[in-house]
Every structure is written in structure tokens, then in C-alpha cells.
C-alpha positions, 0 to 999 in steps of 0.5 A: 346363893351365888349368881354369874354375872349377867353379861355372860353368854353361853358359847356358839355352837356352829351347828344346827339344832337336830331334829327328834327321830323317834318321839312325836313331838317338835323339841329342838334340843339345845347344842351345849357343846361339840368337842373334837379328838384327833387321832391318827390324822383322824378327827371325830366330833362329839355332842351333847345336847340340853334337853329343853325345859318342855321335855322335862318329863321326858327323860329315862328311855333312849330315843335318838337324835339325828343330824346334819351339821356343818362344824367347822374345825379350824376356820376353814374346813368342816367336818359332818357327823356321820352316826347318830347320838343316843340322849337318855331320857323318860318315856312321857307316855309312862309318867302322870302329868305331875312325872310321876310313874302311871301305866296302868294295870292289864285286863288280865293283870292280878292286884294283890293288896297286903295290909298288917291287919290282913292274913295270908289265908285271905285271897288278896284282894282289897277287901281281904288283903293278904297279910305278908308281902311274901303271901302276896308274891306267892300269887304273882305270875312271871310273865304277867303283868301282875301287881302287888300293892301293899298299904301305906301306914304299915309295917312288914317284916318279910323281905321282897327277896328271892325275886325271880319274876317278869313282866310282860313288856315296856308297858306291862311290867310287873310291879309292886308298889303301894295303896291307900293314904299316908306314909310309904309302907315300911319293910322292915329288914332286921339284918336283912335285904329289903329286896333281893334278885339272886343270880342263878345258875340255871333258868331265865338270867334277865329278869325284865320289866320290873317296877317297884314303887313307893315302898320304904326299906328301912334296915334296923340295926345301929351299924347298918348290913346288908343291903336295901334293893340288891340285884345280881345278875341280868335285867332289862327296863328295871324302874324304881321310884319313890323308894326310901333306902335308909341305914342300910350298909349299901343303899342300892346295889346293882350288879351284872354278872357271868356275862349278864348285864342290866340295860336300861335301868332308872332310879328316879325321885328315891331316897337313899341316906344313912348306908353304914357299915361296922367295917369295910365298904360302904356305899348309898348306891352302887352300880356294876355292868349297865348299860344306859343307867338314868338316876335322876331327882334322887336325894343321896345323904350322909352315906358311906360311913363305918361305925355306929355313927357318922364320923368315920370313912374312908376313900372307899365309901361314897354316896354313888359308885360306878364301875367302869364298866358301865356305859350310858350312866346319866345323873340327873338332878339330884341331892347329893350331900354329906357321903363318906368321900364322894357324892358321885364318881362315875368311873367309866364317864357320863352325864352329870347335869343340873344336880346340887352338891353339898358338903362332899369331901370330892363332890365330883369324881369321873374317870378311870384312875384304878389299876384294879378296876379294868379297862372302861368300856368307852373312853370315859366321856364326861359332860358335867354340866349346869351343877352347883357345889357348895362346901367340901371338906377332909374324909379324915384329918388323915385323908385330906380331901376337899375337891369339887370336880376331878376328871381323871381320864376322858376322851371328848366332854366338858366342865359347863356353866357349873358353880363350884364354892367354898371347898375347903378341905387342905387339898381344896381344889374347885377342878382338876383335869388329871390325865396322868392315869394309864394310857387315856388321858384327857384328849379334847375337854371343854371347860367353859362358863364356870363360876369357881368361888373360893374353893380352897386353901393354900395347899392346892389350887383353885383350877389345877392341870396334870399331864404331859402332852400325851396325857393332857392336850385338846383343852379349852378353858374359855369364859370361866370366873375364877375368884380366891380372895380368902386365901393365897392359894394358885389361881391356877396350877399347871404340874409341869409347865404347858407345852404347844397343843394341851390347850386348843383355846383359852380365852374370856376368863376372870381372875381376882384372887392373890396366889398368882399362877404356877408352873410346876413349883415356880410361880408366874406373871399373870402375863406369863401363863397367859403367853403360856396357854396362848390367851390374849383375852382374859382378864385379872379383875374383880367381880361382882356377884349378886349376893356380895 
């Protein structure tokens, strides 16, 4: 694995460390990056914060940090925050000691078990467990903490669809989930949905207070079809974890509609792989009108492909898709490896921390950049922070690809302490910032302590810059290590040459390769883009990394 040197440090934050408001603990959450905007003479501040590592497993609910900072914002004057920041994480008291979802059941709740060897004319109980997933929801109460458990080591053709059911509150969801010993119970869905919320017309809209646990969706055809958790229409605190969704055409679909939307949705410690379809669109996981959408230490593989096999895709098959009209979406240590074009795009912005990429033609993608999708909610703000990417290659011979990180559109937010290697695609770039997209563009963006090693070829550029003054300003690129050796791809690529105001700071930044830097097509001095971004302390050198 490739490691920083251990010199570098990560950069001082000028503000104190804020106090938890809501949760009964005495975590400090680490400042990792303040960024500021200036609007109309106006100028506001943004923060994120690294959970530390004792709050690990308290990550998926919102709680709300508060502080009092002084920030200064040109050496002289300071400027206070004046509202508070919402950080998604898991409520503690809903997890085991291992993380792992452990509320119990209500006096008053139903345990319905379903096992192969049962039957539908049994009571459901464990002694005499119904017989089809579909015989145990007959049972189950909306609005009652029910809970519906089918045996490890079975196989069940019926599907968990026309789901129309509640639970109780936050601590009295109802639930399916599985028991005994062994595999995941499989539902097998033989062109069909493995779970399936259907939007109504009439009668309740927002379903809320789901957990479905453990289960294993598996779709039998060759090509894919269908889809394995499918949900349309509103809902609230809706939890699924440790569930398998393979060979599906998309994976997991989440979608608002007619004006309902999903708060507070997580997905956590699930498998996705393997989503295909014979034509047409293809996706592991698709999101559509959340609001705080947490998915977090899942592994996302080989989704987004047309055909029988895995060799063919396009543009617009991923692992994970977000609308722009999300907010709040946070991906959170997961695996994302080998989808038909992107691991993750978020369209609207998020948080994307401390995941593993590998082998995706564009392995990061945030931004608005679709004159088909509508306006994003918020202004797109983006921290992707402390990732490693290895590899990216071409979607096609004809779509050449091979991107590690591309921001199109944000206002606020970082590129932080990530390691991005070897991408290889005929458009092999490690980042691009490209504020070129509508009237947004990229406004006060922080890219900081980023290892970019070997990332392409000679028909892009390692760190690649777009944009106009309007659409590209605000930038600070300070303490990254940009190593090209293997080729004679640019260093760095501006699209047009940098103009007073697109780059707020530069500084501390390594440099060993021999493509040099480039100004639209011409080619400068390292000396030249230093004059250019107003850089006085980066350095063209070699570094040495552990593993070399």
C-alpha cells in the first residue's frame, strides 16, 4: 500500500473544537477543514468535523454540534459562526457493543418465524413457524412493533412486496429480520422484487420505523431485472442492514415521490454486487429525494453492466447514484469496486469519507453537471476526505475514462489527506475541479494533503483545473504530493491560464514527474505556474514512499 511520508502534518484549523449538544458523551470532534465563500461582500463559513475514533459506532442519526470560534479570515479580522452544523451519525443506544443493530422487541410485540419446513396453516410461532415470508406478514400490525424473523439456511420464493406497514417510533420499529444459525435466508426472486414499498394514491404516504435485517435478495436470471429493495414514495427512519442484493438490474432503489420524501434513511454493513440488465440503465444503489441518507461499511461490486455478462456499460451505470435532489447524503467506509462508470456520484454533494475505491472507470464524481437533472437543493457542498483509489480504467474502448476524483459544481468543501493511484484510463486524471457547469461553479474549495501517485496517461493531467474566474475561484491547494513519473502527462493542467482570485492559497505542494505544467495548451516552467497561482513554497522534488 502506498503511505504519505511522515513529515506531513495535517493543516491548523483556527477554531475550537466544538462541544456535543445532544448526545451524553464528551467526544471533541476534530475540526478537519473550515472553507469560506464570499458572496456579495457577505462571507460565511463552513465546517466539518472527523468523528474520532471512540465514536465510531455512533454514526447514522443526526445530532448537532454547536460552537463558539473565532476564525480569522484575512489575518486581521474574525468572523463567528452564527448557527449550528448537523454531522450525521448512528445512535449508540440502537447498536451491540460489536455495531451491529440490537433494539429489542416490545412486550406487546408479535415474533412471527418462518422457516421452509413450516407451513402457512401454523401459528407462526417458533415451534410452528409459518411457512412463506407472505404467511408471516399476514400477521404483522402497522403501527406495532412487530417482528418478522425468517430461518438462516432457507430458501423462500415469495417476495417481501406490497409493503404497506409502521412501526411504532425510533425504538419500536418493525422489523424483519432473521433467526437460528448459518447463511442469510435467501429470497429468491425469480423476475421479481425482493422487497417492494409501492406508492399509493390514497392512505398513509410515509411509511416509517422499518428495519429489515440479515436477509439475502438474490435475483435468478442471467441478465438481471427488477429490482432487490424497491421503495417509492415517503418514509422515515428506514434501516437496513446486513443485507445482500445480488444480480438484480438495480441493487437498491430508493425514490421520493408526489412530494414525499425519505428522511433519515441508512444502509449499513449490506452487500450489493452483481446488478445488470439486458439494456438500458443499470445501477447497485439509487437514491432519489432524501434528506440525511447515511451509507455506511457497505461493499458495492461489479454493478452497472448490460448483457448477460460483465463486459459491457455505459456512462449511466454505476455502483451508487444520487439525484440532485438529495441532501445530507454521507458514504461512509465502504468498498466500492469494479461498477460499469462510477463508484460513487453524488449529484447534489455530501460527505464521502474514509472509503476504499478500486478499479472504477471515474471512482469519485460529485456535482451538478446534467442540464436534465434539476437544480440541486443546496449548492452542492462536497468534503471527500481520508479515501484511498487504486486503479480506474476506460467504461469502453469508446468512452474512455479513468478519473479519480471530479468535482463539478460546489460551494464550500475539500479534496482531504486522500490517495488517489494508478489511473489509467486514456483520460487518467487523479482530480479535477470543473466549475464550467451552469451558474454554480466551484467557490471556495480546499484541496489539502493529498497523495495523487501515477494517475494517468498523457492525454489529460494528473490535477486538472476548469473554469473561468466566475466559475473557478476560492481554491486552495496546499501540502499535496503529486508524483508522475511513469509518463509525460502535465503535472498540472489549468484550461485557461489562472487569473487573480481562483486560487485564495497555494502552498507546501511536492512535485516529481516530467510533464511539466499547462496553461490551456501552452506549457510553463514550474517557476512560471508557481508566479501564476501566487505559490512561493512548493517544491519540485522526489518522494519517497514506503513501499518503493
Amino acid at each position: 500500500s502506498l503511505a504519505s511520508p511522515s513529515s506531513r502534518t495535517n493543516p491548523t484549523i483556527t477554531t475550537a473544537r466544538p462541544t456535543l449538544t445532544t448526545v451524553s458523551r464528551s467526544l471533541q470532534p476534530e475540526p478537519i477543514g473550515a472553507w469560506y465563500v464570499d458572496s456579495g461582500g457577505v462571507t460565511t463559513w463552513t465546517l466539518w468535523y472527523n468523528i474520532p475514533e471512540g465514536a465510531r459506532a455512533v454514526y447514522g442519526e443526526n445530532f448537532t454540534v454547536s460552537w463558539a470560534a473565532a476564525l480569522a479570515t484575512d489575518g486581521s479580522s474574525n468572523t463567528t459562526p452564527t448557527s449550528a452544523s448537523s454531522v450525521a451519525v448512528v445512535n449508540k443506544s440502537k447498536t451491540d457493543s460489536s455495531g451491529w443493530y440490537a433494539v429489542p422487541a416490545s412486550a406487546d410485540s408479535r415474533q412471527i418465524y418462518v422457516s421452509p419446513t413450516g407451513s402457512d396453516a401454523n401459528p407462526g410461532t417458533q415451534a410452528q413457524p409459518k411457512g412463506t415470508p407472505a404467511g408471516g406478514m399476514a400477521l404483522m400490525r402497522s403501527g406495532f412493533p412487530d417482528r418478522l424473523y425468517l430461518e438462516r439456511g432457507g430458501t423462500y420464493a415469495s417476495f417481501l412486496t406490497a409493503w404497506q406497514l409502521n412501526g411504532r417510533g425510533p425504538t419500536e420499529p418493525i422489523m424483519v429480520g432473521a433467526y437460528g444459525t448459518g447463511a442469510r435466508p435467501i429470497i429468491s426472486a425469480a423476475g421479481g422484487q425482493g422487497f417492494g414499498r409501492q406508492y399509493r394514491s390514497s392512505g398513509d404516504q410515509n411509511h416509517r420505523y422499518i428495519v429489515l435485517s440479515g436477509l439475502d435478495f438474490q435475483q435468478s436470471g442471467s441478465s438481471g431485472g427488477e429490482t432487490g429493495f424497491w421503495w417509492l414514495g415517503g418514509g422515515t427512519d428506514v434501516w437496513v442492514e446486513d443485507c445482500r442484493f445480488a444480480g438484480f438490474s438495480e441493487g437498491i432503489t430508493i425514490q421520493g415521490f408526489n412530494g414525499f420524501n425519505i428522511n433519515d434513511l441508512v444502509i449499513r454493513r449490506c452487500v450489493v454486487v452483481d446488478s445488470k440488465v439486458p439494456s438500458g440503465k443499470s445501477q447497485g444503489l439509487y437514491i432519489h429525494q432524501t434528506a440525511n441518507a447515511l451509507i455506511s461499511e457497505c461493499v458495492i461490486d461489479r454493478n452497472g453492466y448490460i448483457g448477460s455478462g460483465f463486459g459491457t456499460s455505459s456512462i449511466f451505470n454505476h455502483n451508487l447514484y444520487t439525484s440532485t435532489e438529495n441532501t445530507g447524503t454521507v458514504f461512509y467506509e465502504n468498498i466500492s469496486t469494479r461498477a460499469g462508470s462510477d463508484g460513487v456520484k453524488l449529484r447534489a454533494g455530501g460527505l464521502i469519507y474514509g472509503n476504499f475505491f478500486l478499479q472504477n472507470p471515474i471512482n469519485i464524481k460529485s456535482g451538478w453537471d446534467d442540464a436534465d437533472d434539476p437544480a440541486p437543493r443546496t449548492n452542492g457542498q462536497t468534503l471527500i476526505a481520508k479515501n484511498v483509489i487504486l486503479g480506474a480504467s476506460d467504461i469502453l474502448p469508446s468512452s474512455s475514462r479513468g478519473w479519480g476524483i471530479v468535482v463539478s459544481n460546489g460551494v464550500g468543501g475539500g479534496v482531504l489527506d486522500n490517495i488517489v493511484a494508478n489511473t489509467t484510463g486514456l483520460q487518467g486524471t487523479a482530480l479535477h475541479l470543473d466549475g464550467t457547469y451552469f451558474t454554480i461553479g466551484i467557490n471556495g474549495f480546499d484541496v489539502r494533503n493529498n497523495t495523487f501517485y501515477e494517475p494517468g496517461n498523457d492525454n489529460g493531467g494528473a490535477v486538472m483545473f476548469q473554469g473561468t474566474l466566475a466559475q473557478l475561484r476560492g481554491v486552495a491547494f496546499t501540502g499535496n504530493i503529486v508524483d508522475e513519473t511513469g509518463t509525460s502527462e502535465p503535472l498540472i493542467r489549468h484550461y485557461s491560464t489562472p487569473v487573480s482570485g481562483q486560487f485564495r492559497e497555494s502552498a507546501n505542494n511536492k512535485f516529481d514527474g516530467n510533464g511539466g505544467y499547462l496553461f490551456d495548451t501552452t506549457s510553463r516552467t514550474f517557476a512560471q505556474w508557481k508566479t501564476g497561482v501566487g505559490d512561493s513554497t512548493s517544491t519540485e522534488e522526489a518522494v519517497d514512499f514506503l513501499d518503493e
